[in-house]
PyMOL Python script that loads the backbone (N, CA, C, O; Angstrom):
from pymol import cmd

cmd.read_pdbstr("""\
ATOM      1  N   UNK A   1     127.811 125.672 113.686  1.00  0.00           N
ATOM      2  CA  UNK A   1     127.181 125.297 114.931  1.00  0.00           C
ATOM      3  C   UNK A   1     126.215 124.155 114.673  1.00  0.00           C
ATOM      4  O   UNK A   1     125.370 124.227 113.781  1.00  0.00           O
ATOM      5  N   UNK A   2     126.335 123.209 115.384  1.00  0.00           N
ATOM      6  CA  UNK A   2     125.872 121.624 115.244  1.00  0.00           C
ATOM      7  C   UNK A   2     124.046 121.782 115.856  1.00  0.00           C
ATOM      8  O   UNK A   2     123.817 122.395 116.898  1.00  0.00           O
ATOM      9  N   UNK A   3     123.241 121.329 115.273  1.00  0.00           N
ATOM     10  CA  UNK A   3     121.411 122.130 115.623  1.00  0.00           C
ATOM     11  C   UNK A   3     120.945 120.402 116.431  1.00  0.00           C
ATOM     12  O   UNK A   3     121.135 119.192 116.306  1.00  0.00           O
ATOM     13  N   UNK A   4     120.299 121.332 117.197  1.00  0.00           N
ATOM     14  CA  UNK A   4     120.176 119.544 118.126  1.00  0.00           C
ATOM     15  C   UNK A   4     119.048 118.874 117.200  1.00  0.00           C
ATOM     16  O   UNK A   4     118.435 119.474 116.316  1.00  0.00           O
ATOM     17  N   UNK A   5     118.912 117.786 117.485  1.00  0.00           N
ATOM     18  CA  UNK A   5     118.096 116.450 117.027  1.00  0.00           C
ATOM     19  C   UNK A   5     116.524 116.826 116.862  1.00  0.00           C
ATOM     20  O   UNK A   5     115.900 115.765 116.868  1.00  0.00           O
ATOM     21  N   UNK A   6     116.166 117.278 116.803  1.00  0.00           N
ATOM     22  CA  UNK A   6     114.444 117.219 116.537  1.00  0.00           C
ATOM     23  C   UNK A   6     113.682 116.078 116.011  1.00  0.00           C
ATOM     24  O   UNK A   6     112.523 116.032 115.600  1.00  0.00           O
ATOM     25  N   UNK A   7     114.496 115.254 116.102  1.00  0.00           N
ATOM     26  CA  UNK A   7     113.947 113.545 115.467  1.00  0.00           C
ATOM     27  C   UNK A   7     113.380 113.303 114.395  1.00  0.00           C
ATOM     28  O   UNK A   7     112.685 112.318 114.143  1.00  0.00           O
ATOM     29  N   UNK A   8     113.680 114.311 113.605  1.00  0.00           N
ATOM     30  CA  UNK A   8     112.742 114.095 112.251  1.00  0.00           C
ATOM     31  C   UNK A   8     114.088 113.051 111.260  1.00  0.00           C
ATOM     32  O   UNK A   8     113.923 112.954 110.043  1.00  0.00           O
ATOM     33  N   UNK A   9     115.146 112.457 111.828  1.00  0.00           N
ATOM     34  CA  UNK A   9     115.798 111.480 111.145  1.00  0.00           C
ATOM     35  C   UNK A   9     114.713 110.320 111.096  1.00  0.00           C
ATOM     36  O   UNK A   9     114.854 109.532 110.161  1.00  0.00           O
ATOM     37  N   UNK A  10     113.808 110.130 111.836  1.00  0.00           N
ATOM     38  CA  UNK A  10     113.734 108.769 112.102  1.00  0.00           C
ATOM     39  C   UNK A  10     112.385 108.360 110.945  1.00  0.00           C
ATOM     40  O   UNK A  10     111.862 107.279 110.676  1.00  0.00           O
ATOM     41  N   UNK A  11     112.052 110.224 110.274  1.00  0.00           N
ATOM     42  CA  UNK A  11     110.944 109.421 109.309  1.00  0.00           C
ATOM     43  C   UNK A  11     111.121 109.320 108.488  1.00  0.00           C
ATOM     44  O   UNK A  11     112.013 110.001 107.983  1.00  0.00           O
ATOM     45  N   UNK A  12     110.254 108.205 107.583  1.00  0.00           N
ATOM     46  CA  UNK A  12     110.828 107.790 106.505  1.00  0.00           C
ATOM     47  C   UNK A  12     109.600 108.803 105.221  1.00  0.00           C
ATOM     48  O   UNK A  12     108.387 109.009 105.178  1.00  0.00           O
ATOM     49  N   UNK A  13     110.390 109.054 104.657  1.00  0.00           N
ATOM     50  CA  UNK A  13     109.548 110.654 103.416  1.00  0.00           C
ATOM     51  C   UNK A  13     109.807 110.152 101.781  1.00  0.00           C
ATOM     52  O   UNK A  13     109.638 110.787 100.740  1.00  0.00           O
ATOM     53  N   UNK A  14     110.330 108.616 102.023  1.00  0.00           N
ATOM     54  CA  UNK A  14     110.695 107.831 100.241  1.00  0.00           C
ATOM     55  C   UNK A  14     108.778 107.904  99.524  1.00  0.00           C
ATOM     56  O   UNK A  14     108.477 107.786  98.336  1.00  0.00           O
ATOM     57  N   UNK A  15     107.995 108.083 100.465  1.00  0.00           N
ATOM     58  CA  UNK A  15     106.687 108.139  99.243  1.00  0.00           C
ATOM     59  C   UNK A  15     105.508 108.132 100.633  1.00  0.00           C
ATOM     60  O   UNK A  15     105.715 108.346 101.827  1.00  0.00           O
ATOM     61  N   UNK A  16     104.296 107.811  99.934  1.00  0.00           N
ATOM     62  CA  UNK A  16     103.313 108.326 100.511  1.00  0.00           C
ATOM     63  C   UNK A  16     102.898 107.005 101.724  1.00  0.00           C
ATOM     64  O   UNK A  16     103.372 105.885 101.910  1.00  0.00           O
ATOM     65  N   UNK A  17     102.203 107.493 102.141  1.00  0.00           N
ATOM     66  CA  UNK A  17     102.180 106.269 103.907  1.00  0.00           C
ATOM     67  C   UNK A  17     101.269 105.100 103.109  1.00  0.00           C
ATOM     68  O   UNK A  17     100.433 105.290 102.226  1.00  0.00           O
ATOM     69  N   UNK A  18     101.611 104.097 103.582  1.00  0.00           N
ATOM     70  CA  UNK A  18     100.607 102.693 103.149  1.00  0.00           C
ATOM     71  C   UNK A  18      99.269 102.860 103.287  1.00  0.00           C
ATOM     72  O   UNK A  18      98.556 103.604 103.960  1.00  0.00           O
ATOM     73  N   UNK A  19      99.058 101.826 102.335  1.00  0.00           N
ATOM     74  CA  UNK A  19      96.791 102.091 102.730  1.00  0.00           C
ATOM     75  C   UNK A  19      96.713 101.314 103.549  1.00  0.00           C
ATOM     76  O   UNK A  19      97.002 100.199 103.116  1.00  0.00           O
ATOM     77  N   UNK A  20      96.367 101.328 104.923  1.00  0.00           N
ATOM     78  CA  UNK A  20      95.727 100.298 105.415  1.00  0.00           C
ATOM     79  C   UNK A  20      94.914  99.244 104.697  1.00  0.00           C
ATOM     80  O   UNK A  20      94.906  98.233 105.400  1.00  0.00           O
ATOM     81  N   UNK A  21      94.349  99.101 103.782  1.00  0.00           N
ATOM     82  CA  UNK A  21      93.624  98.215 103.563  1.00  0.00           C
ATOM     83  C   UNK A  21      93.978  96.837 102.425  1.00  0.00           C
ATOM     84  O   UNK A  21      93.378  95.844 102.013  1.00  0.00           O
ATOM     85  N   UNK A  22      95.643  97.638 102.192  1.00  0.00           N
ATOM     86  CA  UNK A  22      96.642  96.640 101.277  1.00  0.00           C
ATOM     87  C   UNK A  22      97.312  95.826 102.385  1.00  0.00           C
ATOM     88  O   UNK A  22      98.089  96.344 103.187  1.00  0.00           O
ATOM     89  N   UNK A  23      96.957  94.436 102.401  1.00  0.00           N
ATOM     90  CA  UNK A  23      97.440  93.109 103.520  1.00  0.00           C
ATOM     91  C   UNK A  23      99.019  93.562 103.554  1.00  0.00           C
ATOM     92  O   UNK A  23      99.519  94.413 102.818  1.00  0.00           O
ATOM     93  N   UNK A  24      99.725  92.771 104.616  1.00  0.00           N
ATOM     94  CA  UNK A  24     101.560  92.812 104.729  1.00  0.00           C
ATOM     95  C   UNK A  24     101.812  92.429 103.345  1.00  0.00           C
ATOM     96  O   UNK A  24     101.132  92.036 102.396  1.00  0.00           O
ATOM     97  N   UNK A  25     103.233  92.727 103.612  1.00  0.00           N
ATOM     98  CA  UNK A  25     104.342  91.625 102.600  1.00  0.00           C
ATOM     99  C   UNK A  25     103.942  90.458 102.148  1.00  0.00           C
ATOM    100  O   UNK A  25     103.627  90.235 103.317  1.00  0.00           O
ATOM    101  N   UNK A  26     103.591  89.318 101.495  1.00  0.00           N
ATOM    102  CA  UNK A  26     103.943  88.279 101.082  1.00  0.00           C
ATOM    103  C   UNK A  26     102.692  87.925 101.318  1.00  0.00           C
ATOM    104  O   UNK A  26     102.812  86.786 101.770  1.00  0.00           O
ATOM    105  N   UNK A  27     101.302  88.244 101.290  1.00  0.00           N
ATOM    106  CA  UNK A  27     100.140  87.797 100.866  1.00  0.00           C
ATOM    107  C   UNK A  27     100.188  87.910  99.454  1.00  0.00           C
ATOM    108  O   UNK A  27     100.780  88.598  98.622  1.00  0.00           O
ATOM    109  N   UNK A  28      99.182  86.797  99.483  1.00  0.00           N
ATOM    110  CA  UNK A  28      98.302  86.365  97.795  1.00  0.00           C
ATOM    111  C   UNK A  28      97.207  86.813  97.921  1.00  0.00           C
ATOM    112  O   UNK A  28      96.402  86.435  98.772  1.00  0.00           O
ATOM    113  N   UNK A  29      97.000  87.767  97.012  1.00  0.00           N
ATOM    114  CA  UNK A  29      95.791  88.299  96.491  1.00  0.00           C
ATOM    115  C   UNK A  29      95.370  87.347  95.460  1.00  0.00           C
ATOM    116  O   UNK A  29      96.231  86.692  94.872  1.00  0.00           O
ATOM    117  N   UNK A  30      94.108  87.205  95.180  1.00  0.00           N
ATOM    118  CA  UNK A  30      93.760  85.997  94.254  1.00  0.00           C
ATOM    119  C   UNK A  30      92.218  86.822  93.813  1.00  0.00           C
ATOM    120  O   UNK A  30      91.569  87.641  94.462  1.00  0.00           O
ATOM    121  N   UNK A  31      91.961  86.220  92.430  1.00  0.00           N
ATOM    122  CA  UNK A  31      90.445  86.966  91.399  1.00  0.00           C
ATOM    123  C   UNK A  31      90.275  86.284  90.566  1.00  0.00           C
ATOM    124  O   UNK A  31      91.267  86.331  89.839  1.00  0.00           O
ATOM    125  N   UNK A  32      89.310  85.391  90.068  1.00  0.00           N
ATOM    126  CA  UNK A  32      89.110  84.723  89.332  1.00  0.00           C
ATOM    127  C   UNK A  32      88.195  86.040  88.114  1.00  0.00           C
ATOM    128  O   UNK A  32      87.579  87.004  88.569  1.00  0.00           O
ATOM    129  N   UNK A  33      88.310  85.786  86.786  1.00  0.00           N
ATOM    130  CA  UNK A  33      87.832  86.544  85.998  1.00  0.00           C
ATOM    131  C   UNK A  33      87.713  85.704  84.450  1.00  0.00           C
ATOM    132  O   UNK A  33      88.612  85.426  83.656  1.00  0.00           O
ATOM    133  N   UNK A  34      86.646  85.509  84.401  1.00  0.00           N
ATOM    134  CA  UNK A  34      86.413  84.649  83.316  1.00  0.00           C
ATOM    135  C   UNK A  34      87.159  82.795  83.526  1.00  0.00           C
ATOM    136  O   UNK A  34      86.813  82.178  84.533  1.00  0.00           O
ATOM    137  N   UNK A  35      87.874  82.288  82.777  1.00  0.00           N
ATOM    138  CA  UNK A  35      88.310  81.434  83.420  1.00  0.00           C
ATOM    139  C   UNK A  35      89.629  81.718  83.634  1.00  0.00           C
ATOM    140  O   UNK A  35      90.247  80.654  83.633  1.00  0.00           O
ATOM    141  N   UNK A  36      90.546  82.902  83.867  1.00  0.00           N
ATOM    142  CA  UNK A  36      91.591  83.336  84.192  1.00  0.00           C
ATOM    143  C   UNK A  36      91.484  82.910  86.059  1.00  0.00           C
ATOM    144  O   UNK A  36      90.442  83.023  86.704  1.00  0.00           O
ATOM    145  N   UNK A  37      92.516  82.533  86.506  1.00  0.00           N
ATOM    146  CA  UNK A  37      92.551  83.362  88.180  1.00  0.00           C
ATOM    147  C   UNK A  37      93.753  84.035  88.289  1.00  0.00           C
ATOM    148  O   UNK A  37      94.838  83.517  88.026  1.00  0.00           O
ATOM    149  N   UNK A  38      93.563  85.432  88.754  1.00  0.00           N
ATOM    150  CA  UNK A  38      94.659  86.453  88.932  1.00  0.00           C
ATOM    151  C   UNK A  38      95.014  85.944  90.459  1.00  0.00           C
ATOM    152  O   UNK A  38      94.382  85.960  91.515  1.00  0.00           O
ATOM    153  N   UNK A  39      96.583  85.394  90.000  1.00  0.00           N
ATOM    154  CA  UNK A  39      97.109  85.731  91.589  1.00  0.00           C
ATOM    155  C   UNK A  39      98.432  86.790  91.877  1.00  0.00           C
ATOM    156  O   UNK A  39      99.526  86.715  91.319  1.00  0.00           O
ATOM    157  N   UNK A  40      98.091  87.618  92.724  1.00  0.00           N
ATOM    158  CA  UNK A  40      98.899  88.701  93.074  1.00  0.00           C
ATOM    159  C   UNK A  40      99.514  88.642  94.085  1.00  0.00           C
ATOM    160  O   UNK A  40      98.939  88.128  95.044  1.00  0.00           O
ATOM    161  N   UNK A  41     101.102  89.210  94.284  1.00  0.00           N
ATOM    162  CA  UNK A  41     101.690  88.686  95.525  1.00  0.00           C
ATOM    163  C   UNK A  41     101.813  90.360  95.962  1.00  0.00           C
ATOM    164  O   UNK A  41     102.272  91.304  95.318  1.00  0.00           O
ATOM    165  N   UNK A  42     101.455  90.326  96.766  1.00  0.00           N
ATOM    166  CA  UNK A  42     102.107  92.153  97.765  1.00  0.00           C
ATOM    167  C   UNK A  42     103.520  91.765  98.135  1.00  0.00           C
ATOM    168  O   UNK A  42     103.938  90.750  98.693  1.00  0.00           O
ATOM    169  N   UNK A  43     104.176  92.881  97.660  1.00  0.00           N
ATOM    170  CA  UNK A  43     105.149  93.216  97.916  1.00  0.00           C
ATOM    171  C   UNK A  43     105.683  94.260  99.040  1.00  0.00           C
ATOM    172  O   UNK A  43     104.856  95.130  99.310  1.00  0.00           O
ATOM    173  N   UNK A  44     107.018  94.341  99.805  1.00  0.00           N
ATOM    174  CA  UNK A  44     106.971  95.457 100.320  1.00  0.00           C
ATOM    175  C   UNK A  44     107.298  96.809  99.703  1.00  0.00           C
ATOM    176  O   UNK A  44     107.573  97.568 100.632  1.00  0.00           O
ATOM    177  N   UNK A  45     107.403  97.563  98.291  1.00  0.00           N
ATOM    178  CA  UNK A  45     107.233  98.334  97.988  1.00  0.00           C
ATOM    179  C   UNK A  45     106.093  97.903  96.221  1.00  0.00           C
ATOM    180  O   UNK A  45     106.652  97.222  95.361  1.00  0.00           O
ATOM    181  N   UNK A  46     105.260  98.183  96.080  1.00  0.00           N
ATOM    182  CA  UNK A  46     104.454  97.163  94.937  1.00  0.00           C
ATOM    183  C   UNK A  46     103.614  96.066  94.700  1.00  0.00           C
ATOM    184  O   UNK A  46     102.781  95.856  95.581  1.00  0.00           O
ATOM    185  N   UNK A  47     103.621  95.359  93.791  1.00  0.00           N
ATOM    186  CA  UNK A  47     102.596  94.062  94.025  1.00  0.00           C
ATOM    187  C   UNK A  47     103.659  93.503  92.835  1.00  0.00           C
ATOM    188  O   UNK A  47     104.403  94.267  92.221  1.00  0.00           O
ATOM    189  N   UNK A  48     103.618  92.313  92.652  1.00  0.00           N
ATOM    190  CA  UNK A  48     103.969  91.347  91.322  1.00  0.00           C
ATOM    191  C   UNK A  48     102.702  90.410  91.374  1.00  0.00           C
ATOM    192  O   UNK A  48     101.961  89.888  92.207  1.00  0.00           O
ATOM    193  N   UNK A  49     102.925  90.515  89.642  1.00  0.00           N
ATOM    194  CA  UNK A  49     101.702  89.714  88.957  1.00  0.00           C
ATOM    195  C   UNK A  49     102.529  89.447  87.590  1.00  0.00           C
ATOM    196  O   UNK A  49     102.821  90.313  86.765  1.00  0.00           O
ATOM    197  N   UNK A  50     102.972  87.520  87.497  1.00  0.00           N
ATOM    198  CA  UNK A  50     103.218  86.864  86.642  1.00  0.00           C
ATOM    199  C   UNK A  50     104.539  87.440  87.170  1.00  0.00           C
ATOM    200  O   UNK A  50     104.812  87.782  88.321  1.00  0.00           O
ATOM    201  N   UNK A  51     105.387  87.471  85.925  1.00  0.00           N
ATOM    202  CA  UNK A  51     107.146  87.318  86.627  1.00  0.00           C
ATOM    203  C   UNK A  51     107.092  89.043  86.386  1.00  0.00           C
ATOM    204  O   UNK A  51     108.243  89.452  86.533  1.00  0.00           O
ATOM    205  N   UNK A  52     106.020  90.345  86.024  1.00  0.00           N
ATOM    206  CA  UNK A  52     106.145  91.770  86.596  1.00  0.00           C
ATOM    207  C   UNK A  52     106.487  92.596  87.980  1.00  0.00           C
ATOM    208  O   UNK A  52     106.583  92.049  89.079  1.00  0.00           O
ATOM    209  N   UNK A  53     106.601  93.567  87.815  1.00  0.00           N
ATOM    210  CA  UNK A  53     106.121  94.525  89.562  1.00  0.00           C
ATOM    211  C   UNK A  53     105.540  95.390  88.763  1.00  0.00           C
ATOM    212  O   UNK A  53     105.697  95.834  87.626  1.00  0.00           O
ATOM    213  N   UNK A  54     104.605  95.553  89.934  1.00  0.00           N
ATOM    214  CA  UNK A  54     103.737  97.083  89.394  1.00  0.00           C
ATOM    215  C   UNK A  54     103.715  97.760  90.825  1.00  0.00           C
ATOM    216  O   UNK A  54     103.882  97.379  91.984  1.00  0.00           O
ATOM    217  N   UNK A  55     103.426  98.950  90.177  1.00  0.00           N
ATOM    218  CA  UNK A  55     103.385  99.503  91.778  1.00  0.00           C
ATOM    219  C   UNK A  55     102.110  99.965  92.279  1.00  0.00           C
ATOM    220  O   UNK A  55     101.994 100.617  93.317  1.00  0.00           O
ATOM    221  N   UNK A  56     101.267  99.659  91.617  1.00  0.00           N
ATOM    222  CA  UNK A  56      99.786  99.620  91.949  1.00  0.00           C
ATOM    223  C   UNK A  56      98.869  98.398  91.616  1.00  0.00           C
ATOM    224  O   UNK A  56      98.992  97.638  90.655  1.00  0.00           O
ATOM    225  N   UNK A  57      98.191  98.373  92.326  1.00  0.00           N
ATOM    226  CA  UNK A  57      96.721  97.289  91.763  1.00  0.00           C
ATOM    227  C   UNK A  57      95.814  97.550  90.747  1.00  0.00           C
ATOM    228  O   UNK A  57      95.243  96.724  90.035  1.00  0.00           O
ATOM    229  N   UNK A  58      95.714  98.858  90.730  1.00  0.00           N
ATOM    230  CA  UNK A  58      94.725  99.385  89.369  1.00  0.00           C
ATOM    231  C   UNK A  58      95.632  99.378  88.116  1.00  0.00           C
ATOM    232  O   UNK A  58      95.137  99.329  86.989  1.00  0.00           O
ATOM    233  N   UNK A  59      97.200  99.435  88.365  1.00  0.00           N
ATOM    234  CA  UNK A  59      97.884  98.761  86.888  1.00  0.00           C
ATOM    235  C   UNK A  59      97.677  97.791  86.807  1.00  0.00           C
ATOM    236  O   UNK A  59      97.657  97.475  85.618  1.00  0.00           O
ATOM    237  N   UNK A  60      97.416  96.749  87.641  1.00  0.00           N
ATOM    238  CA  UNK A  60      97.396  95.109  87.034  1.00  0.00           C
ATOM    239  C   UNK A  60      96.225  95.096  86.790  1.00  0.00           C
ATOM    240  O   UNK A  60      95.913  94.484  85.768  1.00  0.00           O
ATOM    241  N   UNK A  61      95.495  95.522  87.321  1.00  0.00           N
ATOM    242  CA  UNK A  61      93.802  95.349  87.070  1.00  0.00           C
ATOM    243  C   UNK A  61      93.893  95.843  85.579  1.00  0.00           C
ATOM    244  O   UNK A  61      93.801  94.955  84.730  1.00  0.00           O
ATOM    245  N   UNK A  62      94.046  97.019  85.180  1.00  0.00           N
ATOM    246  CA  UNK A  62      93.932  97.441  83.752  1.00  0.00           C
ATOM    247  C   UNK A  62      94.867  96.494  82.513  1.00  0.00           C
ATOM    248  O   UNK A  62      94.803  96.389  81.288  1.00  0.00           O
ATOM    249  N   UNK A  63      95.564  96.022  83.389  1.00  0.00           N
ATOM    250  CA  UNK A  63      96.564  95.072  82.532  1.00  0.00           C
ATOM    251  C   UNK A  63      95.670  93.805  82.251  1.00  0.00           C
ATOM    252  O   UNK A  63      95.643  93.191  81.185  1.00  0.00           O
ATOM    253  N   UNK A  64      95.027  93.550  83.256  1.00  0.00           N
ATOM    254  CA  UNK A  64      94.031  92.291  83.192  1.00  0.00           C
ATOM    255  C   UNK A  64      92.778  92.324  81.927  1.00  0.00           C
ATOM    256  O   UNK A  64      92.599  91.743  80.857  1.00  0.00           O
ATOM    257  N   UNK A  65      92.053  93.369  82.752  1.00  0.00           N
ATOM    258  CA  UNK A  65      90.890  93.584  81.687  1.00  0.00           C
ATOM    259  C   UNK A  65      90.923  94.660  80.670  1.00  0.00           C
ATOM    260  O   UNK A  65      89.954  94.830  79.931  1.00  0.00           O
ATOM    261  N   UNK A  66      91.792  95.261  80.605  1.00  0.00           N
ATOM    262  CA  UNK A  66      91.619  96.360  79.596  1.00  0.00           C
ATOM    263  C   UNK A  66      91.270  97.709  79.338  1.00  0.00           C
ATOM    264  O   UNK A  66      91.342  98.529  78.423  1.00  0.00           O
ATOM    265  N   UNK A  67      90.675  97.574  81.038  1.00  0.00           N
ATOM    266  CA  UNK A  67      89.682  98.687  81.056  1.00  0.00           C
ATOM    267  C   UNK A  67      90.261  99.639  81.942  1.00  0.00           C
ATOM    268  O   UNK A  67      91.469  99.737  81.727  1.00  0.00           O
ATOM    269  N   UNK A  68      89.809 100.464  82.964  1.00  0.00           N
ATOM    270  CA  UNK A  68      90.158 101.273  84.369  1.00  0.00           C
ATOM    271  C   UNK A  68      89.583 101.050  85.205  1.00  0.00           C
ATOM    272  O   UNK A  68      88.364 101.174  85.319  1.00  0.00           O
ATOM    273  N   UNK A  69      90.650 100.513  86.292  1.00  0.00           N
ATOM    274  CA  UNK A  69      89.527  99.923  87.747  1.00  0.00           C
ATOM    275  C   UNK A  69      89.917 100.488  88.670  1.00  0.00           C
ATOM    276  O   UNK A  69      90.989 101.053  88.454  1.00  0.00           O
ATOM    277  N   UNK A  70      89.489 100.615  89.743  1.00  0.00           N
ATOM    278  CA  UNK A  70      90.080 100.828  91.151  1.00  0.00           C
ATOM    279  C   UNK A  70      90.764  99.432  91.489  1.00  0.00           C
ATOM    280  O   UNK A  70      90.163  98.363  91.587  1.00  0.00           O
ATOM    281  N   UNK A  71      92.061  99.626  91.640  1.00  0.00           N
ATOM    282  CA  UNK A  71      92.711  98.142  92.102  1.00  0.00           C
ATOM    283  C   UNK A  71      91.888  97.406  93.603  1.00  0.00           C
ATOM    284  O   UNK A  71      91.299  96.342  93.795  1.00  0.00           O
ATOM    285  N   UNK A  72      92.199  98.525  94.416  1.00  0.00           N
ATOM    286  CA  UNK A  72      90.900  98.197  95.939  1.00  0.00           C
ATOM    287  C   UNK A  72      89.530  97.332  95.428  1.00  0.00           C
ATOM    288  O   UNK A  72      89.139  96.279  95.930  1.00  0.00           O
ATOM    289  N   UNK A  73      89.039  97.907  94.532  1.00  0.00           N
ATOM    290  CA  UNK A  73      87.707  97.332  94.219  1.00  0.00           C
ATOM    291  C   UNK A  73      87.951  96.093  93.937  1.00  0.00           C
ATOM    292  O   UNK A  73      87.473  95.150  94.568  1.00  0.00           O
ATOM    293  N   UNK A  74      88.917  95.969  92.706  1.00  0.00           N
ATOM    294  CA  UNK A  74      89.182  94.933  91.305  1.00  0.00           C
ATOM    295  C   UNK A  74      89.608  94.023  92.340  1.00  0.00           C
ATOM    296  O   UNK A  74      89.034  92.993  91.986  1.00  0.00           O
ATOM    297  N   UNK A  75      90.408  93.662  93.661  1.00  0.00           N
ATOM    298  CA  UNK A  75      90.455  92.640  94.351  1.00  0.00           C
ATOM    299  C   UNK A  75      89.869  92.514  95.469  1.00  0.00           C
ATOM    300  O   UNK A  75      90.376  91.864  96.383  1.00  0.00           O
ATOM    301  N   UNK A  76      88.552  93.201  95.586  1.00  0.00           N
ATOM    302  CA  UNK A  76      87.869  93.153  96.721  1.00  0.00           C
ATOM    303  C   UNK A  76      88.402  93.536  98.087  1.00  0.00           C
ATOM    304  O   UNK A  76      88.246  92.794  99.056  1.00  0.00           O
ATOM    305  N   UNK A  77      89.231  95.065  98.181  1.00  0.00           N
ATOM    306  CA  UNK A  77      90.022  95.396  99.219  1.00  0.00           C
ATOM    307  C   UNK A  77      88.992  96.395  99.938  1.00  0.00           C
ATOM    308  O   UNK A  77      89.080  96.753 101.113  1.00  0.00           O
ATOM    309  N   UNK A  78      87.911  96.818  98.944  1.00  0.00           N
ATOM    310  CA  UNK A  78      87.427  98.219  99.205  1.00  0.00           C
ATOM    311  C   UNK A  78      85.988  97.859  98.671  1.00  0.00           C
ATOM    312  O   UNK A  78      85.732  96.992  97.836  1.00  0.00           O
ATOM    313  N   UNK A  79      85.159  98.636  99.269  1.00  0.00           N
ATOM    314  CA  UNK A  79      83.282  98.522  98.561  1.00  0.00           C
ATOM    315  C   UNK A  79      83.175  99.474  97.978  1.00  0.00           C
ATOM    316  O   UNK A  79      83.598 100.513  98.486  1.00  0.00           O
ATOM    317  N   UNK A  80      82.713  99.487  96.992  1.00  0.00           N
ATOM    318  CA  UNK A  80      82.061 100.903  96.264  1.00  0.00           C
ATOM    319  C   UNK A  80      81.194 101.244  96.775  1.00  0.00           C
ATOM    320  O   UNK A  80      80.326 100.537  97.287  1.00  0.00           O
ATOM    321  N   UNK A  81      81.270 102.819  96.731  1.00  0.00           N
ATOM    322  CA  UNK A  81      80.231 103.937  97.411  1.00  0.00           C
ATOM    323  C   UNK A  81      79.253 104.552  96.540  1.00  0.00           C
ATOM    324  O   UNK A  81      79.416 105.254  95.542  1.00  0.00           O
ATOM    325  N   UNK A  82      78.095 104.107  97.176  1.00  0.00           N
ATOM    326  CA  UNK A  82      76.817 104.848  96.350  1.00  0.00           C
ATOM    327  C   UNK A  82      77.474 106.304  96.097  1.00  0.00           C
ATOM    328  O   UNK A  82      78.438 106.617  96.795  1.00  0.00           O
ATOM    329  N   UNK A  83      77.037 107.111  95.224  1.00  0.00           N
ATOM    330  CA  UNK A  83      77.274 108.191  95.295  1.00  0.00           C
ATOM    331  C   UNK A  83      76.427 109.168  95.540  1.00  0.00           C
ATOM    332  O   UNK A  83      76.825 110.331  95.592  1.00  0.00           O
TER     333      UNK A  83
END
""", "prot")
cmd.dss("prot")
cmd.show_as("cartoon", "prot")
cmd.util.cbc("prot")
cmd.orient("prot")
């Protein structure tokens, strides 16, 4: 017996919902850091940086400096919160 439509075809469940605060497709993110400038392209699933993909900003950020960043922070997407 065929179960009617409840419309749950139409969502998409491949991963977690976008951040608002990561720009569309095909912006340049840009960071100057020492005399490096990081430019980052958003992707629609990821970011690329140099001929990579990553699928986060806090991987390229750690790829950059070495360290652990909040990617939001590391390109000025997000303010840090007093705590």
């Amino acid at each position: 017996m065929a179960r009617p439509d409840s419309g749950s075809a139409n969502i998409d469940r491949k991963g977690p919902p976008k951040d608002y605060r990561v720009p569309v497709a095909g912006t340049l993110l840009t960071r100057r850091l020492g005399d490096q400038q990081i430019v980052v392209k958003v992707l629609a699933e990821g970011f690329e940086y140099e001929p990579r993909c990553y699928r986060s900003l806090s991987a390229i950020a750690r790829e950059v400096t070495g360290t652990r960043w909040n990617g939001l922070l590391f390109f000025g997407l997000a303010e840090r919160r007093d705590a």
